[in-house]
N, C-alpha and C positions, 0 to 999 in steps of 0.2 A: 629591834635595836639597830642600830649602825654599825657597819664594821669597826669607827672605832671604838663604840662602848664595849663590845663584846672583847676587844683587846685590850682596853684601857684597865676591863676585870681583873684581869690578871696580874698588872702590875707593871712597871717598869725595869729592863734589866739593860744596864750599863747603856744608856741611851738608846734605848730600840726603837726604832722611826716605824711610825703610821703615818697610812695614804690615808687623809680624811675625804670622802666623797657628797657632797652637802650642795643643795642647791641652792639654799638660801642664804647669802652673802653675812650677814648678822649670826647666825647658829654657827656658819664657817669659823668667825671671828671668836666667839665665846669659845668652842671647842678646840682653836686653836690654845686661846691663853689657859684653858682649864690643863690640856694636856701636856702642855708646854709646864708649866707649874707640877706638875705629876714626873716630871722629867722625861720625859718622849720628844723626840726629834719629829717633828710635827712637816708634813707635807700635804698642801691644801691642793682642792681637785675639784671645778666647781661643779659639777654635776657627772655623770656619767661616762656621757660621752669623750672628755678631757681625762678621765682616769684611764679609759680602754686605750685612748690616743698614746700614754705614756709606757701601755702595755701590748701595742703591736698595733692598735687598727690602723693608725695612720698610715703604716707602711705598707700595710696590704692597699689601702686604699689608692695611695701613690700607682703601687702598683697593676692595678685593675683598671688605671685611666686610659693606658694606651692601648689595651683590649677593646674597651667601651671608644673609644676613637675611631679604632680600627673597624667594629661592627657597626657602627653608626654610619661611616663611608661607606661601608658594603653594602649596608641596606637601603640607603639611597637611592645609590647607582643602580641596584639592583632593581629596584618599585619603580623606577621610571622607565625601566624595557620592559615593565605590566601594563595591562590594563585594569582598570579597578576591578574587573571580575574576576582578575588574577590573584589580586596582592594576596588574599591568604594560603596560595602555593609558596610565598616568598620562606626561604629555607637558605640557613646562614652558617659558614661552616666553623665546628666547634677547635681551635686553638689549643694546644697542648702548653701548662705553664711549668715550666720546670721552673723558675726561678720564684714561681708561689709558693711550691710545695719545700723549697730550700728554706723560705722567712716561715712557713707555718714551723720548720723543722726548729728555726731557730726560736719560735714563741712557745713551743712545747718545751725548749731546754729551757727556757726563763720559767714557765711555770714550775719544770720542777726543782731548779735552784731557788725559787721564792721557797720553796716549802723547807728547803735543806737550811735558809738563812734564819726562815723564823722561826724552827727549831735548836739551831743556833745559838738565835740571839737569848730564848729561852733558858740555855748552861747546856742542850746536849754537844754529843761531839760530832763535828763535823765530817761528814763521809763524803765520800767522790761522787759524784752526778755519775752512773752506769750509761754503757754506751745506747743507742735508742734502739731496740732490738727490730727483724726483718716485719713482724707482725704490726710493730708502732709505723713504721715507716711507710707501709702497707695505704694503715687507717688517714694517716698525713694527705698519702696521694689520693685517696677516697674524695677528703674534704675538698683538698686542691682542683680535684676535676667536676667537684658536685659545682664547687662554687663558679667557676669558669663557663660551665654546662647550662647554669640558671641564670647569668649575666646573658649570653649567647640566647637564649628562651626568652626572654624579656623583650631584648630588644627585636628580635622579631616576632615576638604577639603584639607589640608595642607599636613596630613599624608600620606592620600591615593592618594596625587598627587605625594610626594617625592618616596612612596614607586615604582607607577610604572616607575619613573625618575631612580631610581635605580637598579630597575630588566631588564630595558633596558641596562642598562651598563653591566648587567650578575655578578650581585651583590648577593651574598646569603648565608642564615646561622650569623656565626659570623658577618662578615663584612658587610651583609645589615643592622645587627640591628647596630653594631657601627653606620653606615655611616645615616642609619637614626635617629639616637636618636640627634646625635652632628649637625643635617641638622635641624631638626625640633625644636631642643630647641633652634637654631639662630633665623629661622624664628616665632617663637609665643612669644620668646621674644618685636619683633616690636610691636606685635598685644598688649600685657601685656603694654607696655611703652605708645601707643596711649589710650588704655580704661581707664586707669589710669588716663589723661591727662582729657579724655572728662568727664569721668564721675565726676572728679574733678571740674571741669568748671560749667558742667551743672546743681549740685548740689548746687553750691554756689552762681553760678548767680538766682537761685529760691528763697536761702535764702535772699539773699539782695532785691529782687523782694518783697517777702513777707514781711519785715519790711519795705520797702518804700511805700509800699502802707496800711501797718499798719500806719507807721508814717504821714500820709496825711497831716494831719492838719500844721506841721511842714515844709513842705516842701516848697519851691518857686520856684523851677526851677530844671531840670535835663537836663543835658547834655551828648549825646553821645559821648563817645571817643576814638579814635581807636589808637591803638600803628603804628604808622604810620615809617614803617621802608620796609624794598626790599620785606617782605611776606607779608606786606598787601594786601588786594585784592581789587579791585575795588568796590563794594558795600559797604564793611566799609570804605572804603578812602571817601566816597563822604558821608556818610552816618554822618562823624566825626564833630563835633562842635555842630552839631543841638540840637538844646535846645525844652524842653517839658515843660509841665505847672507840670504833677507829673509824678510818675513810671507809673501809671496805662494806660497811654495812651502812654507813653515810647514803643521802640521795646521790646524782650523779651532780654536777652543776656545770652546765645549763638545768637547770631544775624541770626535770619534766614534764610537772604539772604546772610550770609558768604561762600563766595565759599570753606569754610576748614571747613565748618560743626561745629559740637562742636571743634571743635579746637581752633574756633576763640578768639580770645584776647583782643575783646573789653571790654567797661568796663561803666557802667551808674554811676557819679557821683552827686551827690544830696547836693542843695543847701539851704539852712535854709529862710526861709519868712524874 
């Protein structure tokens, strides 16, 4: 099912807005007017990547540019004081982000205020978002450093593979650093657009984990649900509709069996007693 079939089940209460996630522009359009007529405040998202964009990845993204900048310079400057039977000595030094691990802080509060609104908009009553305790703030800076750590590792298994792809062509001086600076800031740009992506996912799917199993008492049922379109993978396809008694006994999501890793696109929605 889609996230929003599995919400649309349940009914509409006093205009309660769904993110529709849909790749296919025509099924956007029907599921817009069907839910729209059902009375839902209807927000369209045309595929995935547009919906994470609205729930944090952009910012992280922004974010991680000037990192990937910064290591793209270094490692330039650096591969041209080698010689080619050097570059895989080349070693880049890892950067502390404190202003990542402030936006991941801040994508963990949205996930677990999403979970407080759309129990909410269901008729329970609305309780205060609890402060992010030493242990969550902990797991934050884990993510913040894994992610920073694997950008940093990229770009130098990246650099010093490009460089001796280049010196094999008999590339050197000017023209190796051009040819590697504009080769290596394509390729860690990918790397920058996926950490973005995960570490947006994997932080937000914690935050909503952690207010669903704060809001316990409130809950009756949670349902897996998988955006079921050509990228879904077979553990989340079969995995989609299954209903749980609370989050706690719920999978985790990012879904651990998602053959795309934190990539994955499912989504625990939570249903009020």
């Amino acid at each position: 099912m889609t996230h929003s079939q599995a919400i649309a089940a349940v009914g509409p209460t006093e205009q309660a807005k769904i993110l529709v996630v849909e790749d296919d522009p025509d099924i956007r359009k029907i599921l817009e007017l069907y839910l729209g007529e059902k009375g839902f405040r209807v927000k369209m998202a045309d595929g995935a990547p547009r919906a994470l964009e609205l729930l944090g990845e952009e910012p992280i993204e922004n974010m991680l540019r000037p990192f990937q900048e910064a290591l793209v310079a270094e490692a330039v400057l650096a591969l041209l004081k080698l010689t080619p039977s050097e570059y895989h000595t080349l070693t880049l030094d890892t950067a502390d982000a404190p202003d990542l691990e402030q936006l991941l802080a801040d994508i963990y509060k949205a996930g677990r205020e999403l979970v407080g609104n759309e129990l909410k908009r269901q008729g329970a009553a609305e309780v205060a978002i609890g402060d992010t305790s030493e242990s969550e703030v902990a797991q934050l800076q884990t993510i913040a450093d894994a992610t920073i750590s694997r950008l940093v590792n990229d770009v130098q298994f990246r650099a010093a593979d490009l460089a001796t792809q280049k010196a094999v062509k008999g590339l050197e001086g000017d023209a190796l650093e051009a040819a590697l600076r504009s080769a290596l800031e394509e390729a860690s740009t990918t790397y920058v657009t996926r950490g973005a992506r995960e570490a947006a996912t994997v932080v937000l799917g914690k935050g909503r984990r952690a207010e669903g199993i704060a809001r316990a008492d409130d809950i009756g049922k949670v349902i897996f649900s998988a955006l079921l379109d050509r990228n879904c993978c077979s553990p989340c396809s079969e995995e989609d509709g299954t209903e749980y008694e609370s989050v706690a006994v719920a999978p985790q999501v990012p879904f651990d069996a998602c053959e795309g890793g934190a990539q994955c696109r499912c989504f625990l929605i939570v249903l009020i007693k």
